[in-house]
C-alpha positions as CSV (number, residue, x, y, z in Angstrom):
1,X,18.6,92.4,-87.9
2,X,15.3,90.2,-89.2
3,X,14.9,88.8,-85.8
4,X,14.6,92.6,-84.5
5,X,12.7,93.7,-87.2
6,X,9.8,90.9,-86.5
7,X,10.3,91.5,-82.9
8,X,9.4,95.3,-83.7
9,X,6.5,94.7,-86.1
10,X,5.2,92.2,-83.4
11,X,5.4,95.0,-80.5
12,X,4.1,97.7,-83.0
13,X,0.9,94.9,-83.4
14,X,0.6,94.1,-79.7
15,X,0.3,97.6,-79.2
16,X,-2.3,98.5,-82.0
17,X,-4.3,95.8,-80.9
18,X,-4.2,96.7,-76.7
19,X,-5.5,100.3,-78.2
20,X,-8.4,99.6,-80.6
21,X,-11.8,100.2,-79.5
22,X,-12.4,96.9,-80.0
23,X,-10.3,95.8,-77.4
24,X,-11.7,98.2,-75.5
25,X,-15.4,96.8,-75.2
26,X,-14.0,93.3,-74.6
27,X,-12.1,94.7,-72.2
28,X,-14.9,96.6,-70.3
29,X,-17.4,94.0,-71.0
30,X,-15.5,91.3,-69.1
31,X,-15.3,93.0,-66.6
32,X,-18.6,93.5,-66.1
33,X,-19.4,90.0,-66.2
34,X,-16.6,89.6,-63.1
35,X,-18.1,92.0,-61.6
36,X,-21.6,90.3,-62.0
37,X,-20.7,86.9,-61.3
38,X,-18.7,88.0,-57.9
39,X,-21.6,90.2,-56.7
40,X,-19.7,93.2,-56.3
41,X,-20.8,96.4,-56.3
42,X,-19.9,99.2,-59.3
43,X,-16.8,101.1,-57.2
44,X,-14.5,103.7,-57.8
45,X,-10.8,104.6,-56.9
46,X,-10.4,108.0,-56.7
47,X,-6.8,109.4,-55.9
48,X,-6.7,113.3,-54.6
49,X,-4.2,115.7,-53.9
50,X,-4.9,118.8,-51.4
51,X,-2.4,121.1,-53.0
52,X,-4.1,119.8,-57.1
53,X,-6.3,121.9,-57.9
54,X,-7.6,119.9,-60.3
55,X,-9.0,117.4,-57.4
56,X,-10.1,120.2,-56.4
57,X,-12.6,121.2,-59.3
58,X,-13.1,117.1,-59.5
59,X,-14.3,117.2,-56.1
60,X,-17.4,119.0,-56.9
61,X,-19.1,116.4,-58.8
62,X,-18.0,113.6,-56.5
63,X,-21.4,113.5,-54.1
64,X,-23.4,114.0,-56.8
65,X,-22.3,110.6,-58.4
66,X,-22.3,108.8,-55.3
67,X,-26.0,109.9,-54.8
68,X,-27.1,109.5,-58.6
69,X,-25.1,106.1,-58.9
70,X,-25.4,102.3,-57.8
71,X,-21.6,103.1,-57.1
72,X,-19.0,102.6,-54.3
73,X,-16.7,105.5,-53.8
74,X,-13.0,104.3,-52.7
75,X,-10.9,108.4,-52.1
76,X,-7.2,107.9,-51.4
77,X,-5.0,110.9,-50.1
78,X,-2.4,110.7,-52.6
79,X,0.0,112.7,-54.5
80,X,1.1,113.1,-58.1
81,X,4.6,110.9,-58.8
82,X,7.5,113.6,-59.2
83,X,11.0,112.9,-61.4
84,X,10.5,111.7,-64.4
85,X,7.0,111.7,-64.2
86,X,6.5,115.5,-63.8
87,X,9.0,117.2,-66.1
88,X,8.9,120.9,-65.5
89,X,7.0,120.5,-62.2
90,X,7.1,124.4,-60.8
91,X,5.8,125.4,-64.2
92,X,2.9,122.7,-63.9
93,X,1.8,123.9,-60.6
94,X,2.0,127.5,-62.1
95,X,0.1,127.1,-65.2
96,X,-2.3,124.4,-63.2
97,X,-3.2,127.5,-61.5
98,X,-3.9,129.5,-64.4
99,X,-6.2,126.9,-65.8
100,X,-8.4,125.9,-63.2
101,X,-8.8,129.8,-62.8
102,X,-10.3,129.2,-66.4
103,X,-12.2,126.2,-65.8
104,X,-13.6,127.1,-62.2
105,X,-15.1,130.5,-63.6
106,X,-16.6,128.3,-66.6
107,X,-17.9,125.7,-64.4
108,X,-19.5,128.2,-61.8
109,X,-16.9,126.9,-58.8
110,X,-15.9,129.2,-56.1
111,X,-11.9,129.8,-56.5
112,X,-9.7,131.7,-54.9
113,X,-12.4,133.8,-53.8
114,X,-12.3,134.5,-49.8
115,X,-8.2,134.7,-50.4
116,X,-5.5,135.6,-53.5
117,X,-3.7,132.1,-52.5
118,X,-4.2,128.8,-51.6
119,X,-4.5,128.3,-47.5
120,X,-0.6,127.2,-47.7
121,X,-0.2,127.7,-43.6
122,X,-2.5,125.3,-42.8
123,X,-2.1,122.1,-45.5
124,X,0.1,120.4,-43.1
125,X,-2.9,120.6,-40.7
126,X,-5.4,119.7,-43.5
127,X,-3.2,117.1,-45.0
128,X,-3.5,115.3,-41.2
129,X,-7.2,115.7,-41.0
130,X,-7.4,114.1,-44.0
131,X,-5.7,111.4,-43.2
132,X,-7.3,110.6,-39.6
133,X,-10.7,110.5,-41.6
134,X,-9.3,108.3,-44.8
135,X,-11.8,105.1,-45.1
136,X,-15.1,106.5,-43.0
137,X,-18.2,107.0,-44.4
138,X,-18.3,110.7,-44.7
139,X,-14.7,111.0,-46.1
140,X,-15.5,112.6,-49.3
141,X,-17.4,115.2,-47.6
142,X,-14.5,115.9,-45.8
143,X,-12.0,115.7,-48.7
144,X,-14.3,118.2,-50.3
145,X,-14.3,120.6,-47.9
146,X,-10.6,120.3,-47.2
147,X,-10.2,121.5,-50.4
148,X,-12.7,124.1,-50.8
149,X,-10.7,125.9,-47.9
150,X,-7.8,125.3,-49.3
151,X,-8.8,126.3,-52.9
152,X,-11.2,129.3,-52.0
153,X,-8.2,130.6,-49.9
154,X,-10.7,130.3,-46.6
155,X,-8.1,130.9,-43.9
156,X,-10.6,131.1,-41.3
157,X,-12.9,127.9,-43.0
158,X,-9.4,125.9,-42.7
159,X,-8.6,126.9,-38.9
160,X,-12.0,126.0,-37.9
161,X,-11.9,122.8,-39.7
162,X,-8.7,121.6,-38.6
163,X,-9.4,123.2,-35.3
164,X,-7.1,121.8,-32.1
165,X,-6.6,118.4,-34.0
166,X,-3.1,116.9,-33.2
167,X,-1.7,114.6,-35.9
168,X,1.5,113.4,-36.6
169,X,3.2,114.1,-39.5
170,X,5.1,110.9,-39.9
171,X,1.9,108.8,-40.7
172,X,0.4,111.2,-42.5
173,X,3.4,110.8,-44.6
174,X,3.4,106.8,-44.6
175,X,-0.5,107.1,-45.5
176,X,0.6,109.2,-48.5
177,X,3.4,107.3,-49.6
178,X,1.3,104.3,-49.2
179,X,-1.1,105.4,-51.4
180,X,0.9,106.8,-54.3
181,X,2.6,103.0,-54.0
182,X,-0.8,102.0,-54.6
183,X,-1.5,104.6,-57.6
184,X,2.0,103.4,-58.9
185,X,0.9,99.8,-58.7
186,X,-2.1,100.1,-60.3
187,X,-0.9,101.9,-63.3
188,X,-1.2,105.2,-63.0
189,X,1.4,108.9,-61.8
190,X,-1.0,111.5,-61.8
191,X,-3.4,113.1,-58.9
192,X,-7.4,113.9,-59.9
193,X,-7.6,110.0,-61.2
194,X,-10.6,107.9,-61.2
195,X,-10.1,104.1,-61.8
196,X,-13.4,102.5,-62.6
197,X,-13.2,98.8,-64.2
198,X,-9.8,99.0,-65.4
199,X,-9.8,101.8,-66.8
200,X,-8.8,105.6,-65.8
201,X,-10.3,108.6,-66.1
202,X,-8.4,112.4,-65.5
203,X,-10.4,114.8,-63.7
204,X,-13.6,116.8,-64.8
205,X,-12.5,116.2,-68.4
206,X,-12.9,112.7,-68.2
207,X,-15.7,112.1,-65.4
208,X,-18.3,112.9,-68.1
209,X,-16.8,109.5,-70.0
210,X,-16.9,107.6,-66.7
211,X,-20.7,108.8,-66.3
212,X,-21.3,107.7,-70.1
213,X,-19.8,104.0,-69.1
214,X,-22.0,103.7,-65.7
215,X,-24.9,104.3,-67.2
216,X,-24.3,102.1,-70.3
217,X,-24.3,99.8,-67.5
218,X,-27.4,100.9,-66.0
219,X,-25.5,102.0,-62.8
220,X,-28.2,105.3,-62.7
221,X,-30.6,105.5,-60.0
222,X,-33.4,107.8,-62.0
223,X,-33.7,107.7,-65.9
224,X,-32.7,110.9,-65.8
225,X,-29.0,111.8,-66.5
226,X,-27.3,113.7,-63.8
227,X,-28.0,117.4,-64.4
228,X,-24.9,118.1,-63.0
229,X,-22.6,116.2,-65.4
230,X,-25.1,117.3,-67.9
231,X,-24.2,121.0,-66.7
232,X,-20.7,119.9,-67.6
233,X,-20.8,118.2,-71.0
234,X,-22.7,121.4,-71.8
235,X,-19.7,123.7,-70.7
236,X,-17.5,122.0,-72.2
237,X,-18.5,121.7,-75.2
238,X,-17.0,123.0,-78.3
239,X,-19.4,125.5,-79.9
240,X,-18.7,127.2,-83.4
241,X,-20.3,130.6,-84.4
242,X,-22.7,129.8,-87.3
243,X,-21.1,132.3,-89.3
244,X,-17.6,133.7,-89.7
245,X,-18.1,137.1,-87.6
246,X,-17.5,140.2,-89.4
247,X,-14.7,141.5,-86.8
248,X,-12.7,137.9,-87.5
249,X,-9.8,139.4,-89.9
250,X,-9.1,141.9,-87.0
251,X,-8.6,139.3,-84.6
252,X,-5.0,138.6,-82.8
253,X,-3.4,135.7,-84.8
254,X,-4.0,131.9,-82.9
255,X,-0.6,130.3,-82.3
256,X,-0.4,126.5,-81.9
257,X,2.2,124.7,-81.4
258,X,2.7,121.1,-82.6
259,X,4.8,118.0,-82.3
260,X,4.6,114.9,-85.1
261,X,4.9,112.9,-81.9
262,X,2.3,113.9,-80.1
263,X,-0.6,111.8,-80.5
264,X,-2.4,114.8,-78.8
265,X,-1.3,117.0,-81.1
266,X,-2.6,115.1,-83.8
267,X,-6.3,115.0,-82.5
268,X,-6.4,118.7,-81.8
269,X,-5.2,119.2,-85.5
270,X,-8.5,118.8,-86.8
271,X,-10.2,121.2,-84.6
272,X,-7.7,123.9,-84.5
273,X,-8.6,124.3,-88.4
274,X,-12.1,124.2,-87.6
275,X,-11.9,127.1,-84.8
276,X,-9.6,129.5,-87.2
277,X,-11.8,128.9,-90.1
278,X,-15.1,129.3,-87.7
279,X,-13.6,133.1,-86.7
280,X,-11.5,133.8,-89.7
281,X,-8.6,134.4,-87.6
282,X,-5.1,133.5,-89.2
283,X,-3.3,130.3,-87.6
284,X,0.0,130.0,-87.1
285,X,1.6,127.1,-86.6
286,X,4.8,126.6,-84.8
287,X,5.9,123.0,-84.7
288,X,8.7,121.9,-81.8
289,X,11.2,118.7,-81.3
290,X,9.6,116.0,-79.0
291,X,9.9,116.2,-75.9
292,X,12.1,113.1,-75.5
293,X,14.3,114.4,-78.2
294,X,14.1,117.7,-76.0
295,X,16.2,116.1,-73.0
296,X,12.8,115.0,-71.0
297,X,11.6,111.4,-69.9
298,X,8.9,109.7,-70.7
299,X,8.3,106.8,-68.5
300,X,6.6,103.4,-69.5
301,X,3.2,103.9,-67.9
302,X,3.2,107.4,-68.7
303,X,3.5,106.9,-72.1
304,X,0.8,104.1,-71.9
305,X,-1.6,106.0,-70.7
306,X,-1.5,109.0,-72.9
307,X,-1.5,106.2,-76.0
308,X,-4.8,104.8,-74.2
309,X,-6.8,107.8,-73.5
310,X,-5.5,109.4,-76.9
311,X,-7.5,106.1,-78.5
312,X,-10.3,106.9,-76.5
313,X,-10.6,110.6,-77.5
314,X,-9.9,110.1,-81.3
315,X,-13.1,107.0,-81.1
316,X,-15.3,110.1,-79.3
317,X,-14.1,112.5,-82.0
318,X,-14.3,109.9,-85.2
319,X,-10.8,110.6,-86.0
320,X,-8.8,107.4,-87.0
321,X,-5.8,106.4,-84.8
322,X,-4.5,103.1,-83.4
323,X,-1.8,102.0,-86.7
324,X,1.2,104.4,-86.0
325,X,5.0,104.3,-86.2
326,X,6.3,106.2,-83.8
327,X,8.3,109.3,-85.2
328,X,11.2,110.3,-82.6
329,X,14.8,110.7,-83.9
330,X,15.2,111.1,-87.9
331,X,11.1,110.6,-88.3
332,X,10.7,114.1,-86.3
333,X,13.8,115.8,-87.7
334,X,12.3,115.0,-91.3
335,X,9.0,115.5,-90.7
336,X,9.7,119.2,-89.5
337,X,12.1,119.7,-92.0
338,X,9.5,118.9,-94.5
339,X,6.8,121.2,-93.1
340,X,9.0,124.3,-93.4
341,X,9.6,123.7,-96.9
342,X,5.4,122.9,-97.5
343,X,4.6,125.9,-95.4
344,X,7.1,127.9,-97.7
345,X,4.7,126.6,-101.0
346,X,1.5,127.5,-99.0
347,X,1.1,123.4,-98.4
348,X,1.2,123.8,-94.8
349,X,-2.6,122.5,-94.0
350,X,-2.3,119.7,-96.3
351,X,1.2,118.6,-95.3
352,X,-0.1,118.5,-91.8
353,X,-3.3,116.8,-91.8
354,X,-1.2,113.9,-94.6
355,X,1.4,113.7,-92.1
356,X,-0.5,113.2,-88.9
357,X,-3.2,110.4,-90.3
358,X,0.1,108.6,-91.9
359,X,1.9,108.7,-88.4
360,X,-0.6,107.6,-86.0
361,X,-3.4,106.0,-88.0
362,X,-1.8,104.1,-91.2
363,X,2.0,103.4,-89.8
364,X,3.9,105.1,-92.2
365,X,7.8,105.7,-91.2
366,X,8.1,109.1,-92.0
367,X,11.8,108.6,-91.1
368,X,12.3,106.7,-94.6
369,X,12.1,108.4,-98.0
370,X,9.1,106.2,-99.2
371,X,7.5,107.2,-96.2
372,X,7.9,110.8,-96.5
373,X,7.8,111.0,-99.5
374,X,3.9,109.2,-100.0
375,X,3.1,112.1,-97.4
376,X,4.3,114.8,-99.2
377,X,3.1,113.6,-102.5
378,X,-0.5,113.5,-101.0
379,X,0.5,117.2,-99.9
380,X,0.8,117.9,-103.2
381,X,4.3,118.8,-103.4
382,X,6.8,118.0,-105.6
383,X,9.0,115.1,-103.9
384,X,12.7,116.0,-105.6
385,X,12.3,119.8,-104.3
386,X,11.8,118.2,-100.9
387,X,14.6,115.9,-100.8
388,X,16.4,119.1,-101.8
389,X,14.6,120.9,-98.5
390,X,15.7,118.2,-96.2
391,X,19.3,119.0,-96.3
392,X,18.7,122.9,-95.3
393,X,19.5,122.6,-91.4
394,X,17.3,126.3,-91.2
395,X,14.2,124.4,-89.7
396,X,16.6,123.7,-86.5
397,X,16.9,127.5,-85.3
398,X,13.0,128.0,-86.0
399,X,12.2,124.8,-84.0
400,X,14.3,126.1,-80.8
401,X,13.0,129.6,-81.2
402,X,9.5,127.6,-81.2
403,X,10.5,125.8,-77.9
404,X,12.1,129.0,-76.8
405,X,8.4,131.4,-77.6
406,X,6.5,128.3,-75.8
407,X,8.2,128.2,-72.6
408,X,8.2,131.8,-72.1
409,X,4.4,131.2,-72.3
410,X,5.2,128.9,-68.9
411,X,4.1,125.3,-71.0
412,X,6.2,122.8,-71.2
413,X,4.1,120.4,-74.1
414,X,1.8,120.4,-76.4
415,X,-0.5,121.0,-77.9
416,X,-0.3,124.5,-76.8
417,X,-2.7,127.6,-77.8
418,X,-1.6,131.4,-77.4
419,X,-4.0,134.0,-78.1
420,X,-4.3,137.6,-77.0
421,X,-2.2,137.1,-74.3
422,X,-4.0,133.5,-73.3
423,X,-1.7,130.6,-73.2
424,X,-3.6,127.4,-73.0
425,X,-1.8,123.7,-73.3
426,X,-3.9,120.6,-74.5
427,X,-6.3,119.1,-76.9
428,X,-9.4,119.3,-74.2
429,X,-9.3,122.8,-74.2
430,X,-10.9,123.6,-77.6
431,X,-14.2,124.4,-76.0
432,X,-12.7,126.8,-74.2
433,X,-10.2,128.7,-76.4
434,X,-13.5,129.0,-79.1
435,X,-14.6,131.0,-76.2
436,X,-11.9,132.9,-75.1
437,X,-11.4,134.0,-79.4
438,X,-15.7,134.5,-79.3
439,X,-15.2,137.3,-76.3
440,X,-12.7,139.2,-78.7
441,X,-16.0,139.3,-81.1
442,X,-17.7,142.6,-79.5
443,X,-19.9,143.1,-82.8
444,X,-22.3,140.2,-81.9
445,X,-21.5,138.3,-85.2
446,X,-20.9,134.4,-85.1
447,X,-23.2,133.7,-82.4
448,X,-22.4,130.0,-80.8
449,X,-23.8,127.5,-81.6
């Protein structure tokens, strides 16, 4: 029992250490000076996915960085990993949909605009173009306007492109598998990835951070920075009305829905205060079981990346992260038992913010009573009445109807938004749910800023 005890403390240390920022600039400084002393250029992997519409909006900004940047640009015709990887995978591609509706109209990218759907009748075609042209010089052109007739729904753009070209399907399949062996190898599962150094980055919300890192290294060709990626830090930013608008209190309630083991979760906590209290609109949170303890999988690399970039997002937001002790099992079951009883005493922003720094940034077991119990206390609730609360099994049916309201939103995890009839699923969308609630204020109160 010691022996597995040290062996867990050691492990729980390994991994603090792999995530600090500190780490991180060691990291990303040796590997500069590899770089340097082997004469290589700065270079990019870049994995895309025809049918992902998020490669899709990521496509956009891809010539622009190869013109603005001392870079190399390396595109792969991949695909996501599916299984365990992809839990829920026709409600992804559904709701994937939805967003990058969203983001394309806020980003000022044609979508769906020549066509209601995707140019489904001719990806096989695409999908063999692309693969003919992988590895020459032009390819991300290509890639890009692959996509921009598949994405824009441009029938007619995708016949002309692929026009009377004869592939075979077999090795376009062999070039795909090859690839996502190669994605799989190098550590990551998911389409829309950027590998730069080491290090990923997701899509349009992460090129920005990718940007930030070339040019720390003086990887810019002009002194100024890219106005497009400027255009994008500026979009998605979040932006706060300066004062609470007078039409606030008439405002649809903002439902978010939470998991203790969500490291996610816990970074969007602080902000999802902020926006409520911003608009005056009442929050209502709705917490849910973990996912694991909700009959999905979390693979190993899966779980290491989202513990990676979740350091990397609470460093860019100042929120303190890295010490945790990892909730699933009795540490959930307690914690949400907990909450129901400090929502019930009007302790519900308290408990939360108490429980979430304790869980992922000062290591406390909330699955133990002294653990618990130092969170509640700094709740401000009285721990014996809590002890009481943990034996009421109540919190159970409200978790499941929780679960049950969520996926009838088509999301799968959270952090998850729903307001007005928008559902919205993770912590990078902030910016744009402040927006979506500022559009409900027709008085002209609150203006952004």
């Amino acid at each position: 029992m010691r022996g597995t005890m040290i062996k867990k403390k050691l492990r729980s240390l390994t991994v603090r250490t792999l995530l600090s920022p500190g780490y991180r600039r060691f990291r990303q400084r040796l590997a500069e000076v590899r770089r340097r002393a082997t004469f290589r250029k700065h270079s990019v992997q870049i994995f895309l996915q025809l049918d992902d519409p998020y490669s899709y909006l990521l496509s956009h900004y891809l010539q622009p960085v190869a013109s603005g940047y001392k870079v190399e640009l390396r595109l792969y015709l991949s695909q996501a990993l599916q299984g365990e990887f992809a839990p829920e995978p026709a409600m992804q591609a559904e709701y994937a949909l939805r967003d990058c509706k969203l983001l394309a109209a806020e980003l000022g990218i044609p979508f769906l605009d020549r066509g209601d759907v995707p140019v489904i009748e001719h990806r096989r075609a695409l999908l063999g173009l692309l693969a003919e042209e992988q590895g020459q010089e032009d390819f991300a052109e290509s890639f890009h306007e692959a996509l921009s007739c598949f994405w824009r729904g441009d029938t007619e753009g995708a016949a002309r492109l692929v026009g009377t070209l004869q592939t075979d399907p077999a090795e376009t399949n062999v070039l795909i598998s090859s690839n996502q062996l190669l994605l799989r190898k190098l550590g990551h599962y998911n389409s829309a990835m950027m590998l730069y150094a080491g290090e990923w980055y997701w899509g349009v919300d992460r090129l920005p951070h990718m940007c930030d890192r070339l040019d720390s290294l003086g990887a810019r060709k002009l002194p100024e920075p890219l106005g497009s990626i400027a255009s994008l830090k500026q979009a998605m930013r979040l932006s706060l009305p300066a004062a609470v608008p007078a039409t606030g209190n008439a405002l649809p309630p903002l439902d978010f829905f939470f998991s203790f083991r969500s490291p996610y979760s816990y970074l969007a906590l602080h902000r999802v205060f902020a926006i409520a209290d911003a608009f005056g609109v009442r929050l209502r949170i709705k917490p849910v079981l973990p996912m694991i303890m909700r009959g999905m999988k979390l693979p190993r690399s899966k779980g290491l990346y989202i513990l990676s970039d979740t350091s990397r997002e609470a460093a860019r937001h100042n929120i303190e992260f890295g010490k945790f002790a990892d909730p699933a099992g009795d540490g959930a079951k307690r914690a949400l038992a907990a909450f129901f009883y400090a929502s019930s005493q009007g302790k519900e922003r308290e408990y939360l913010l108490a429980a979430g720094g304790a869980i992922w940034a000062l290591g406390v077991d909330v699955g133990t009573d002294e653990g618990l119990r130092s969170v509640t206390e700094k709740a401000g609730l009285f721990w014996p009445d809590v002890a009481a609360a943990l034996a009421d099994s109540e919190w159970q049916m409200q978790a499941e109807a929780n679960r049950e309201e969520l996926m009838g939103l088509g999301i799968w995890g959270v952090p998850a938004y729903q307001f007005s009839g928008h559902a919205i699923w993770g912590q990078d969308r902030d910016w744009l749910l402040a927006r979506l609630i500022e559009d409900q204020c027709h008085d002209g109160d609150g203006i952004l800023v």
